[in-house]
SERO-4910 file (N, C-alpha, C, O; in steps of 0.05 Angstrom, whole numbers):
BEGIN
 pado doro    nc1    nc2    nc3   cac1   cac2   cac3    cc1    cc2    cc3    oc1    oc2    oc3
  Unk    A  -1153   1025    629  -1150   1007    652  -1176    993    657  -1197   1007    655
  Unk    A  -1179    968    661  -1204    958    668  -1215    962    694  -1206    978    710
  Unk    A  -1236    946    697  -1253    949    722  -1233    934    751  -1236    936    775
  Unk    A  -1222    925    740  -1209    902    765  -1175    910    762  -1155    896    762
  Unk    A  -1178    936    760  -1144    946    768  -1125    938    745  -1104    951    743
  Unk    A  -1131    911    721  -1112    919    704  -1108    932    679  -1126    943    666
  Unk    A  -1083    930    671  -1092    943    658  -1080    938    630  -1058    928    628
  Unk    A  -1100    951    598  -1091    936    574  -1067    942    567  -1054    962    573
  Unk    A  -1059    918    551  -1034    919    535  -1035    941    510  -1055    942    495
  Unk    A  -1011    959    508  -1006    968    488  -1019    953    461  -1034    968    448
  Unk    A  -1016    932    453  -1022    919    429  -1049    917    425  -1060    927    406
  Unk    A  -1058    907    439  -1084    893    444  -1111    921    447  -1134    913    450
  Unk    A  -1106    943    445  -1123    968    447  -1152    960    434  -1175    962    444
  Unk    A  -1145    950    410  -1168    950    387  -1182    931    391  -1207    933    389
  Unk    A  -1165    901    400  -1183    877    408  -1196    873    422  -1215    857    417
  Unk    A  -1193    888    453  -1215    887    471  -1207    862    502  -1219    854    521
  Unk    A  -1179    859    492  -1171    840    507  -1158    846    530  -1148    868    529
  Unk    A  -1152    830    561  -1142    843    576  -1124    819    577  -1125    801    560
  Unk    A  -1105    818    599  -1076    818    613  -1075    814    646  -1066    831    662
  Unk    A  -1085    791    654  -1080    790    680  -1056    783    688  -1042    769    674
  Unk    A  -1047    793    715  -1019    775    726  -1030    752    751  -1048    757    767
  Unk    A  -1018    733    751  -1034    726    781  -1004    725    799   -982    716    791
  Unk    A  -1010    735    821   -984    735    841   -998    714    862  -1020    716    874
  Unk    A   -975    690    861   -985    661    878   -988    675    912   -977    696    920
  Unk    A  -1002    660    924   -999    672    954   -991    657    975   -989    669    996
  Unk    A   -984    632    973   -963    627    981   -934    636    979   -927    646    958
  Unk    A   -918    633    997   -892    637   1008   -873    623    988   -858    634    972
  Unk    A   -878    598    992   -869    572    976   -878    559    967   -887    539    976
  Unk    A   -881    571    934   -896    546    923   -898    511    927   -881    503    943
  Unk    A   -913    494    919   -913    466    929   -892    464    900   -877    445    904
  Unk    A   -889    473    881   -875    469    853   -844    462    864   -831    441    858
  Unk    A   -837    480    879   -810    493    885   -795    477    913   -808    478    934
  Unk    A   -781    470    913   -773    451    937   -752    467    959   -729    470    952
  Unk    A   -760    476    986   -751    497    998   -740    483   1021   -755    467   1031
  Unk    A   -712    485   1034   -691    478   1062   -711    481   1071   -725    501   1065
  Unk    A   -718    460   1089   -724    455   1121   -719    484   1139   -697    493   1135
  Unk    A   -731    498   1155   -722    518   1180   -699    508   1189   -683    525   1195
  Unk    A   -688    481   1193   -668    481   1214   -643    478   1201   -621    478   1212
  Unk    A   -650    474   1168   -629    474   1159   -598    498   1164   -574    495   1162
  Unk    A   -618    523   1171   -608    548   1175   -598    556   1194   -588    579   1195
  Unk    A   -599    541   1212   -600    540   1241   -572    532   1244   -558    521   1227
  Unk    A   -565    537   1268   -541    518   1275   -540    502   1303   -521    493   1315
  Unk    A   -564    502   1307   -573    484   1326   -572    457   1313   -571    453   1288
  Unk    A   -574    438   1334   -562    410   1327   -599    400   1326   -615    406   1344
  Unk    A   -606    386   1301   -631    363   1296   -645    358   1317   -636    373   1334
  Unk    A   -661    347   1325   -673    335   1349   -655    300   1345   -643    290   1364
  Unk    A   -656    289   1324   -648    274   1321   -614    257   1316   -607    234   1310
  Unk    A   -598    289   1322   -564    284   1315   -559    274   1347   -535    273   1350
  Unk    A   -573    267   1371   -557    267   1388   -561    229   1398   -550    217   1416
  Unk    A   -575    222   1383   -576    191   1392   -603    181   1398   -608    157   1398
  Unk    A   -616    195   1402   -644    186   1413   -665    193   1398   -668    218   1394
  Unk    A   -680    179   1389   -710    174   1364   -727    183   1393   -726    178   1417
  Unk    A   -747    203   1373   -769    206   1390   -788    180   1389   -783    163   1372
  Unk    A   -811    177   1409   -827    150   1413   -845    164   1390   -851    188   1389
  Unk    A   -850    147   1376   -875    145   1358   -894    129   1375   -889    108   1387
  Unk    A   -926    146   1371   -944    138   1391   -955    101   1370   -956    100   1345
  Unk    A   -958     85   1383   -962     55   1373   -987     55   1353  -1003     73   1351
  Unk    A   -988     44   1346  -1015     39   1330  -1027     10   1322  -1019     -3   1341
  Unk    A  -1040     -6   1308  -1040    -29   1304  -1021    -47   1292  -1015    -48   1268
  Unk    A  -1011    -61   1308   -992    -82   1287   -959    -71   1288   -941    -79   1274
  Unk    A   -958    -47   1311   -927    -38   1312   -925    -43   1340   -943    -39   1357
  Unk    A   -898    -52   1347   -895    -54   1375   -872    -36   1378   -850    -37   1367
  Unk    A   -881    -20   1396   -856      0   1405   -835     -6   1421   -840    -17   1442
  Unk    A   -805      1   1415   -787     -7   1423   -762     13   1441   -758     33   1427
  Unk    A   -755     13   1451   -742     38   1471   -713     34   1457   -695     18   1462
  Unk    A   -714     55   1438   -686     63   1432   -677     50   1396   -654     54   1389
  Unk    A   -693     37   1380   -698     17   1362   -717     37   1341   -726     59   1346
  Unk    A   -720     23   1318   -735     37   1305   -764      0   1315   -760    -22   1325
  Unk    A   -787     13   1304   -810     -1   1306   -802    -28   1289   -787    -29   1269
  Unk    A   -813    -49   1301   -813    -73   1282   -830    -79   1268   -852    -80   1281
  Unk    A   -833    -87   1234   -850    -84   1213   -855   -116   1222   -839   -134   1227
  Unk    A   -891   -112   1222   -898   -140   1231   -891   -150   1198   -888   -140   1176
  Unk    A   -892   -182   1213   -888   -202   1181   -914   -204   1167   -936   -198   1175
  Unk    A   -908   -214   1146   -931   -220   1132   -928   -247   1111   -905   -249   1101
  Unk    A   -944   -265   1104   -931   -289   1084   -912   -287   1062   -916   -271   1044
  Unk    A   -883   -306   1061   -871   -297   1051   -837   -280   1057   -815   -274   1047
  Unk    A   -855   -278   1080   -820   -257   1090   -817   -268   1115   -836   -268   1132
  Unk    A   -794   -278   1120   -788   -276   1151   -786   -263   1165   -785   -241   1156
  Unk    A   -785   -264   1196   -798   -241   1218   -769   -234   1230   -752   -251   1234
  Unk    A   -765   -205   1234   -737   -200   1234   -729   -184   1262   -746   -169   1270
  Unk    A   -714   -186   1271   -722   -170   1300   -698   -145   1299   -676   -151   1307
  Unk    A   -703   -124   1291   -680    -98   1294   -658    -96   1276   -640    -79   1276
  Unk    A   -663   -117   1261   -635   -113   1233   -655   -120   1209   -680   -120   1209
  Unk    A   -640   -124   1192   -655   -125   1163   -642   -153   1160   -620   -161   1168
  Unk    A   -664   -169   1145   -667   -198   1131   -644   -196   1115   -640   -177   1101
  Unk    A   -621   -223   1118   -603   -230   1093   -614   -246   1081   -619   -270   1086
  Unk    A   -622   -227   1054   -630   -245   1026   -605   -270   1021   -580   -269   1023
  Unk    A   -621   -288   1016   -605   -320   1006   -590   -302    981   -595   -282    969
  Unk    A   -565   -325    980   -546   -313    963   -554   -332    936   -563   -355    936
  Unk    A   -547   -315    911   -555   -326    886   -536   -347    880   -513   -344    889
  Unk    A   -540   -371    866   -515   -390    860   -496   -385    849   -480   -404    845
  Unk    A   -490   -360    839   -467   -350    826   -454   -341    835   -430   -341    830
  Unk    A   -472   -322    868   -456   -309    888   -441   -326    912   -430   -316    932
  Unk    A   -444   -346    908   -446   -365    931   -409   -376    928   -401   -390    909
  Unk    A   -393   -365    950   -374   -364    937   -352   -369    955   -361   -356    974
  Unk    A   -326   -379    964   -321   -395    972   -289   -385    980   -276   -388   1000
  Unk    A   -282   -364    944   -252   -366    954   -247   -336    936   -271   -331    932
  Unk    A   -235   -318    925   -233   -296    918   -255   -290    889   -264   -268    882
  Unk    A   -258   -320    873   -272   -325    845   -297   -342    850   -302   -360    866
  Unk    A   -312   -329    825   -342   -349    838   -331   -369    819   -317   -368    799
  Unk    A   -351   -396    839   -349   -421    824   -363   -427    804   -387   -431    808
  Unk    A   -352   -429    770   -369   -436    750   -388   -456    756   -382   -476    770
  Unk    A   -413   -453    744   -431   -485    750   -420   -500    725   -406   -491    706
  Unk    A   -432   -529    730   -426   -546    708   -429   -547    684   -415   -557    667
  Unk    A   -453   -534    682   -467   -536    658   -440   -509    636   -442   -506    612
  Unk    A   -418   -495    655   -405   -470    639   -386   -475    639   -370   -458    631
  Unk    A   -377   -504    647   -348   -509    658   -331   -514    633   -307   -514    631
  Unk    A   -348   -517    616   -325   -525    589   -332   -504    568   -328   -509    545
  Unk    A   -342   -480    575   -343   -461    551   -331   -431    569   -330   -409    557
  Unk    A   -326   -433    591   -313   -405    616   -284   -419    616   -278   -443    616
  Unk    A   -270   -398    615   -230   -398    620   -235   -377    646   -253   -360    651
  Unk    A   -223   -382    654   -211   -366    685   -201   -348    676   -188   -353    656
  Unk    A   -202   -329    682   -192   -297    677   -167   -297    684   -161   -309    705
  Unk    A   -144   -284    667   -118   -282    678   -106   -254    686   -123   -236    683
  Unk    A    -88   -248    694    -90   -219    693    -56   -213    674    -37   -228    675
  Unk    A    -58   -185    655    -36   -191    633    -37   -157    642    -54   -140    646
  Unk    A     -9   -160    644      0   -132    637      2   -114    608     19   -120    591
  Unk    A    -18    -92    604    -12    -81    574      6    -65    577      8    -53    598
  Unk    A     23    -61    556     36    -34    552     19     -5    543      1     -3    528
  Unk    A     30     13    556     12     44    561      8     49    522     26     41    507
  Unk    A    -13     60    514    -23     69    491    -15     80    484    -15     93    504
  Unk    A     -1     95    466     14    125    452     -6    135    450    -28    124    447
  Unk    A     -3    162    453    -21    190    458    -35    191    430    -24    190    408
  Unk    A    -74    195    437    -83    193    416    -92    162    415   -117    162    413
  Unk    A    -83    135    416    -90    105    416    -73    101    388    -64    116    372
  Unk    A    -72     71    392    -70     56    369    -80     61    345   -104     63    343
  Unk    A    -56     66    313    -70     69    292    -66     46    281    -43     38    283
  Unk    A    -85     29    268    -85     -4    256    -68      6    225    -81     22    211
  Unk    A    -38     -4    214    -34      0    190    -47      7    172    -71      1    175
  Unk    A    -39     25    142    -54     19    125    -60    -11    100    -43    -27     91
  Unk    A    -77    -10     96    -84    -42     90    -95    -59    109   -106    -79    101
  Unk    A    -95    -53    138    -99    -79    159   -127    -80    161   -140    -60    166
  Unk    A   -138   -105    155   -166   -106    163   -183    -86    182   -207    -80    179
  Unk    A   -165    -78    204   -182    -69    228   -183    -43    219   -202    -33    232
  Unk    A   -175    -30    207   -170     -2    204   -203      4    177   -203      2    153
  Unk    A   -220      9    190   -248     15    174   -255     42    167   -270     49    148
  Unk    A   -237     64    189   -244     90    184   -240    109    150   -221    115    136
  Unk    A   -271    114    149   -260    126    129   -266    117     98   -269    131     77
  Unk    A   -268     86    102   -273     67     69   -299     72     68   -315     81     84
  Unk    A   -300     61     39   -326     68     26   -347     51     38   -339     35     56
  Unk    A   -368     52     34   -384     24     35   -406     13      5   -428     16     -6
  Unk    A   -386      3      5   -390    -10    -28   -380    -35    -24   -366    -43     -6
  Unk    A   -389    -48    -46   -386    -78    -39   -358    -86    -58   -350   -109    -56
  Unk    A   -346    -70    -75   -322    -82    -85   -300    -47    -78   -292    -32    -97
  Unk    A   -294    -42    -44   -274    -21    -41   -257    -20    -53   -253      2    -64
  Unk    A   -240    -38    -58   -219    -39    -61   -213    -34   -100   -192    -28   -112
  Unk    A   -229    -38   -106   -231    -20   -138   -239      0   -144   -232     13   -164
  Unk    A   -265     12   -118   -265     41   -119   -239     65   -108   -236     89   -114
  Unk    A   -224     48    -93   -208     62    -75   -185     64    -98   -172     84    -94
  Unk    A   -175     46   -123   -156     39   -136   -163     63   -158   -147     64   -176
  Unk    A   -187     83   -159   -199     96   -182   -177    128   -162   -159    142   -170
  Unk    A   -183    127   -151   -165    153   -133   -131    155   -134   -117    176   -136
  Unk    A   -123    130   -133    -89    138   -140    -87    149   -170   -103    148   -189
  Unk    A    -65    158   -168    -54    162   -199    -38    146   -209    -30    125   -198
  Unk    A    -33    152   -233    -41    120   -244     -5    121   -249     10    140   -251
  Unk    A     -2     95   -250     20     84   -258     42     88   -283     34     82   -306
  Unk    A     69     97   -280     82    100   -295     84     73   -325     93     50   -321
  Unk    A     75     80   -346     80     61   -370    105     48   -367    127     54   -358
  Unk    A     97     31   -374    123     -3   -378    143     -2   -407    165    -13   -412
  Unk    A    120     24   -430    142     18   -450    162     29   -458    172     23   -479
  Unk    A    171     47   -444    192     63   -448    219     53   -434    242     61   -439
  Unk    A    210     26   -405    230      4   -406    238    -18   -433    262    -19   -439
  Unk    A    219    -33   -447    222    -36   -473    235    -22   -490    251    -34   -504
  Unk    A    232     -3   -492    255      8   -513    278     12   -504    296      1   -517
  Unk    A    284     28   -479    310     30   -458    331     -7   -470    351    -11   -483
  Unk    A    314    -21   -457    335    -50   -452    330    -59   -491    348    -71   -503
  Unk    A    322    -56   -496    313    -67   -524    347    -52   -541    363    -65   -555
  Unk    A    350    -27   -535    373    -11   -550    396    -12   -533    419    -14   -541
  Unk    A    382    -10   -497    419    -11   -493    423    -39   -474    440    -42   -456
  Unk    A    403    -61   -484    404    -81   -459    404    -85   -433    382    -79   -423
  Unk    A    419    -93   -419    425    -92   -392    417    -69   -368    410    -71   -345
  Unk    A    420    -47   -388    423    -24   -373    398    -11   -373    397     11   -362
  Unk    A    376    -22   -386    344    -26   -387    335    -34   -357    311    -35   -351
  Unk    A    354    -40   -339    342    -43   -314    344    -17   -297    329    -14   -278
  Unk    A    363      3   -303    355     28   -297    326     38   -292    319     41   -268
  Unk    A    315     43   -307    283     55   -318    266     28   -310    242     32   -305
  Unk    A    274      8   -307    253    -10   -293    262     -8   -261    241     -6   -248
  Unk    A    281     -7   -248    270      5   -222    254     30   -220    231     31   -213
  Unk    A    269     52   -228    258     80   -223    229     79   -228    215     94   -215
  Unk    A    219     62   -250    179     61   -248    174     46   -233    153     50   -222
  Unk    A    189     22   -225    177     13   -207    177     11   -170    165     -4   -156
  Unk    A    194     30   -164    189     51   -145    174     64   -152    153     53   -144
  Unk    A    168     84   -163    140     95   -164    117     92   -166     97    104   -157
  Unk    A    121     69   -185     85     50   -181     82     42   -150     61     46   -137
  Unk    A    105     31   -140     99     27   -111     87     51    -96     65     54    -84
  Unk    A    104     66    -99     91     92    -81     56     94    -84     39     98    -66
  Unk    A     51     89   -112     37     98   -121      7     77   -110    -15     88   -110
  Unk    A      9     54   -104     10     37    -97     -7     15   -110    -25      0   -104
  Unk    A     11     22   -138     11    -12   -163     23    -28   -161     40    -30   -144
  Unk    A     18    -48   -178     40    -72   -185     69    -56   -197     70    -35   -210
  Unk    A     86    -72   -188    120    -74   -203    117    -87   -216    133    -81   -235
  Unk    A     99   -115   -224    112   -134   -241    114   -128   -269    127   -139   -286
  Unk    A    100   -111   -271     96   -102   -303    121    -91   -320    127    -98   -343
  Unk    A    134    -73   -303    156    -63   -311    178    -93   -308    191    -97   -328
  Unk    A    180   -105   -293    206   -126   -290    199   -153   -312    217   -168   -320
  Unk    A    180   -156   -317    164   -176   -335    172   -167   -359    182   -184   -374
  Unk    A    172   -133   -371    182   -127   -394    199   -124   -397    203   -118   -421
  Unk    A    225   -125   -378    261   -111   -380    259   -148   -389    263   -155   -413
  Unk    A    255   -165   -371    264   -198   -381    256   -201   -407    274   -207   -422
  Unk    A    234   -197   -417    218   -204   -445    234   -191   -465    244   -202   -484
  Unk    A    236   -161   -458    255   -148   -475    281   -158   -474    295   -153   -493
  Unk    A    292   -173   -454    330   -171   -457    325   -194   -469    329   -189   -492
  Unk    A    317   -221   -465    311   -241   -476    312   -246   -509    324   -262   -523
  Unk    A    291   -222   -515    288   -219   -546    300   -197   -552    291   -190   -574
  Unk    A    315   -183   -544    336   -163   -558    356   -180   -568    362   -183   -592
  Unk    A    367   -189   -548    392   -208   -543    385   -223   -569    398   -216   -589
  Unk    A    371   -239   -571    362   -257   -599    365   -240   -623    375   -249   -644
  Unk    A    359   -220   -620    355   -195   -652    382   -196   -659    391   -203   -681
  Unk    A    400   -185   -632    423   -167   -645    443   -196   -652    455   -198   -674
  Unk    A    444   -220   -627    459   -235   -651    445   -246   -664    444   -267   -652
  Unk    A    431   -249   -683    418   -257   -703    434   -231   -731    448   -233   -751
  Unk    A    422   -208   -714    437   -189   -733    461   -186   -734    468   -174   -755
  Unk    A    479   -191   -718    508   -188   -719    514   -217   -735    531   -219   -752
  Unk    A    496   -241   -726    517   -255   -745    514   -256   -775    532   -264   -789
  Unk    A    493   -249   -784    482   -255   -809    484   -228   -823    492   -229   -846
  Unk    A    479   -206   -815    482   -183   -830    515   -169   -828    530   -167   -847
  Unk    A    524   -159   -792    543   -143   -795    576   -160   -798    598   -149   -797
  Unk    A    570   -185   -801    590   -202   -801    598   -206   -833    619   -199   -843
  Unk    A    578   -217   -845    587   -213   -876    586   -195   -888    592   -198   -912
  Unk    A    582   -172   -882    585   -141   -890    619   -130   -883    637   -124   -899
  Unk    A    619   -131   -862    652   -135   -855    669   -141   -865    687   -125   -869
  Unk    A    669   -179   -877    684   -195   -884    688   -182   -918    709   -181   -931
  Unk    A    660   -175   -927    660   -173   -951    684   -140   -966    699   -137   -985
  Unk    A    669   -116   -936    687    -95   -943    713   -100   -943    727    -86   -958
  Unk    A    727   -120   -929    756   -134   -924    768   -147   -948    789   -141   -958
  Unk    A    750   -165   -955    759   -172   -986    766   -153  -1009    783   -154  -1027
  Unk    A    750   -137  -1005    742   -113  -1024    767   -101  -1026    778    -94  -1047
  Unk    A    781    -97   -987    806    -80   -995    822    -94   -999    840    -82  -1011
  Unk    A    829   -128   -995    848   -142   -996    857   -139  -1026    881   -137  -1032
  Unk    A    831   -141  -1048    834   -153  -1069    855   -125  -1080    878   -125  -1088
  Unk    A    837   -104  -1077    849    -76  -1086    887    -74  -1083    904    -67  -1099
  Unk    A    888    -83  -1053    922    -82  -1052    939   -112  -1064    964   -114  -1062
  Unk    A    927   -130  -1075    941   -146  -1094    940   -139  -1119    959   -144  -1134
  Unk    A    918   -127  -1129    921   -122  -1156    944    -91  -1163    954    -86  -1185
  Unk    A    945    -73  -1135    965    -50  -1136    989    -68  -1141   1000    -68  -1163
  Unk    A    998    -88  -1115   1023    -97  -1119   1024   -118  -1143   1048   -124  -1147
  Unk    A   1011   -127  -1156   1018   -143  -1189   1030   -123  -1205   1053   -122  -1212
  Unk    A   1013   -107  -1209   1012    -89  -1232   1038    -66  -1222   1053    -59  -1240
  Unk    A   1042    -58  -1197   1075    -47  -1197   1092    -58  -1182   1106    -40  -1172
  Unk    A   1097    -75  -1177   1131    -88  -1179   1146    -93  -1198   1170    -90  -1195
  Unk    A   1133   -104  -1228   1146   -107  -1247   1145   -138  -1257   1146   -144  -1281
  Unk    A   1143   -156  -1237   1145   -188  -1244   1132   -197  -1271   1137   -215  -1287
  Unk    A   1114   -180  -1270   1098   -195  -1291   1105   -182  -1323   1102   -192  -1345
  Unk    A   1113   -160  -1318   1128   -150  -1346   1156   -162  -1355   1163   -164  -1379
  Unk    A   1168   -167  -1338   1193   -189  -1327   1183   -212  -1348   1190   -216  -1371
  Unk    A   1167   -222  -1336   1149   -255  -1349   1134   -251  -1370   1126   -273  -1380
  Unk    A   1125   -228  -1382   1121   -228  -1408   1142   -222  -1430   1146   -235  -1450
  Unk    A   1156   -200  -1424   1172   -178  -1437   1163   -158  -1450   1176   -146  -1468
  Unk    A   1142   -153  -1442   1149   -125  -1446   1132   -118  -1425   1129   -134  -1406
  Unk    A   1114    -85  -1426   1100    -70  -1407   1073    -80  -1413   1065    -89  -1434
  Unk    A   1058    -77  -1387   1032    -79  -1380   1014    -57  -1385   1012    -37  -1371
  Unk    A   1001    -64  -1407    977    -32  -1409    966    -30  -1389    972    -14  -1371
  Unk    A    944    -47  -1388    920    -51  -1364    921    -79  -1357    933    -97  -1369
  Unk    A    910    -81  -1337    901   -110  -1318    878   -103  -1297    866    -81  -1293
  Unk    A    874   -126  -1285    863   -121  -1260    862   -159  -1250    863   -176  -1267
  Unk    A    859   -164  -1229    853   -189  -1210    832   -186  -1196    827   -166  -1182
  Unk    A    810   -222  -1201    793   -219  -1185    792   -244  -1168    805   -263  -1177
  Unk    A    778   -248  -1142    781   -273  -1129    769   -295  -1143    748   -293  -1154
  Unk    A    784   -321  -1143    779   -349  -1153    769   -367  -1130    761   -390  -1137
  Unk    A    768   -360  -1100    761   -379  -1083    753   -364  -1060    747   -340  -1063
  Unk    A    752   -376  -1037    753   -367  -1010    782   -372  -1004    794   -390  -1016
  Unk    A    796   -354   -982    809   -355   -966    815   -374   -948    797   -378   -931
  Unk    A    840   -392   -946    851   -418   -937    853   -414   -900    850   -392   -890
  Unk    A    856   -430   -891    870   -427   -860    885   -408   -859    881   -386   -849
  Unk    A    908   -419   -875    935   -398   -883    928   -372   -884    946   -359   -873
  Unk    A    916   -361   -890    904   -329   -897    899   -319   -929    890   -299   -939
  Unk    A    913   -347   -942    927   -337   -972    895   -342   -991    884   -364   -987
  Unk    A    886   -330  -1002    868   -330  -1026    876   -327  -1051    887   -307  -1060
  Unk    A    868   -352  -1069    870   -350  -1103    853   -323  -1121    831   -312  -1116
  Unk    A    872   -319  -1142    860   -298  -1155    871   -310  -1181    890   -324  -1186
  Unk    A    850   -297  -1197    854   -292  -1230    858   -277  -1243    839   -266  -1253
  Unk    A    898   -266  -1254    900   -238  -1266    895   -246  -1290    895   -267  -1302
  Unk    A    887   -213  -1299    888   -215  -1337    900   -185  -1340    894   -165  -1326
  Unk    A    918   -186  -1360    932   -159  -1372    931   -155  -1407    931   -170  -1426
  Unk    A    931   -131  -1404    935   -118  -1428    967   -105  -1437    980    -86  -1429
  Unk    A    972   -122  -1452   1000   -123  -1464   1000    -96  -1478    980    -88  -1489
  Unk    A   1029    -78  -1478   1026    -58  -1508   1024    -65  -1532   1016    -50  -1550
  Unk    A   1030    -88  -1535   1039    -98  -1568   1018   -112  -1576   1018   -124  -1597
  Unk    A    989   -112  -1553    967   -119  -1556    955   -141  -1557    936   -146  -1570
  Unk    A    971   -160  -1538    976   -192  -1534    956   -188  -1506    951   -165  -1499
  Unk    A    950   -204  -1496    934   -207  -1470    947   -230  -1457    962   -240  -1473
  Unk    A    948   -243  -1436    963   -249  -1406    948   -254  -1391    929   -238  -1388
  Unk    A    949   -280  -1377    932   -283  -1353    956   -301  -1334    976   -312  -1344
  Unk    A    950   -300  -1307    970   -314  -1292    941   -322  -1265    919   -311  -1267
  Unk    A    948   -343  -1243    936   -357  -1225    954   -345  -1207    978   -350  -1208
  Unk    A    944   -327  -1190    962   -324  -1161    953   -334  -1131    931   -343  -1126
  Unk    A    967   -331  -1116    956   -335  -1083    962   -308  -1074    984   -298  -1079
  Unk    A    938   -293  -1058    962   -282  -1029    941   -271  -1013    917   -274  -1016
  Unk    A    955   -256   -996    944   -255   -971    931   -222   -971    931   -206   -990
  Unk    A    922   -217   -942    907   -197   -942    921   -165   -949    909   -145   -957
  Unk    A    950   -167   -943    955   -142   -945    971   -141   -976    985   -120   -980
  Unk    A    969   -162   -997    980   -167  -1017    994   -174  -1030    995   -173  -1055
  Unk    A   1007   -181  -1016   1037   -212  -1015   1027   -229  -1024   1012   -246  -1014
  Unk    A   1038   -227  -1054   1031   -253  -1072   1053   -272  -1085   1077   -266  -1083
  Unk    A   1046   -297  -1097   1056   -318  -1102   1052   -332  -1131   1028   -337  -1132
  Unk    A   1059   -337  -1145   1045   -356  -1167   1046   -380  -1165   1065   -394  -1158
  Unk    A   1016   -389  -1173   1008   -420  -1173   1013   -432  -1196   1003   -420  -1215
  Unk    A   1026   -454  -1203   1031   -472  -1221   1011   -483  -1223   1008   -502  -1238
***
């Protein structure tokens, strides 16, 4: 313990240091802002009942019975007797009818205020669309957004698997070009890509297949048709008998091949040749038709 009552801190043993407290001696500090006595009281103010005590006069105040003192004037202010000075009104305030009067110099750049009824906000405020200019929350700040923001979707269903769809079954190639292109939408790409290729493709399908139907599967047709026509005239020559009839005797071998194209009529020329038994050979000119109904030409 020191000489003056206090005493050391635990810590401080070795350093040699002491630890004063100071207890203020005042009541109420000047720091601390303490109720008035009468606040507590329930006695009424000196001053709640109507009457100001006289303040004793001094230079330059004239005392007044029942008034507060009048503040002499000084240059600059007018001399006021028991009320307070009305400050001049500003030219803006200066005013006439419920609205102040614009000055001239504002008259052609100020609209008169109207009053508009809004409709109440939905809970939470207004959300601005997506896409709408006003709507900022959230975007990048980069100077080309709208290609950074285009790196975040996923990406767009391919266009060529409409190409092949309409390319093989035509028409019905617009199946698979909606269904991607609803989803590119979702997705939020272009459609045109997909509908650009169902036209391109039906366009030039359409050209392939008749091109190929008329030139390839058309004379392929015509030709297997001949093929069988010829087969059932040379059956019916060779067994009915006519022509053994018109030689006299039997027919070893033969066969008929076509001499022309086929008439309006349906009837096509042919050229038989036969093998006689007695080892003579035979030729005849016939006509006939597809299922082998023949004729001889003179």
């Amino acid at each position: 313990m020191n000489p003056d009552g206090t005493e050391l801190h635990p810590s401080r043993y070795r350093k040699g240091r002491t630890m004063t407290v100071q207890t203020p001696r005042d009541e109420y500090p000047a720091d601390y802002p303490v109720s008035p006595p009468w606040a507590q009281e329930t006695e009424t103010p000196p001053w709640a009942d109507g009457h100001h005590a006289e303040a004793p006069a001094w230079p330059g105040n004239h005392q007044a019975s029942g008034y507060p003192a009048e503040t002499p004037a000084w240059p600059g202010r007018q001399q006021t007797t028991g009320h307070q000075a009305e400050a001049p009104a500003w030219p803006s305030q200066q005013t006439t009818g419920p609205h102040a009067e614009v000055p001239a110099w504002l008259a052609g750049h100020v609209q008169e205020a109207g009053t508009e009824e809004l409709e109440p906000l939905p809970f939470g405020g207004a959300v601005p669309p997506y896409g709408s200019p006003e709507n900022r929350h959230g975007q990048l700040l980069v100077r080309f957004p709208h290609a950074v923001l285009g790196e975040a979707r996923p990406e767009a269903p391919s266009w060529r698997p409409v190409v092949a769809w309409t390319f093989f079954l035509s028409v019905l190639g617009v199946v698979p070009a909606m269904r991607r292109s609803s989803r590119a939408r979702a997705y939020g790409r272009p459609r045109a890509p997909y509908w650009i290729a169902f036209v391109a493709t039906l366009v030039a399908g359409a050209a392939f297949w008749s091109f190929l139907i008329a030139d390839v599967v058309v004379p392929i047709q015509r030709s297997s048709a001949e093929s069988a026509a010829t087969e059932a005239v040379q059956s019916k020559v060779l067994g009915d008998g006519r022509i053994e009839e018109a030689v006299g005797t039997k027919v070893k071998s033969g066969g008929c091949a076509p001499a022309g194209v086929r008439d309006d009529d349906g009837l096509r020329p042919y050229n038989c040749t036969f093998q006689l038994a007695d080892g003579r050979s035979a030729s005849v000119h016939i006509k006939a038709d597809s299922r082998g109904n023949w004729e001889t030409v003179r």
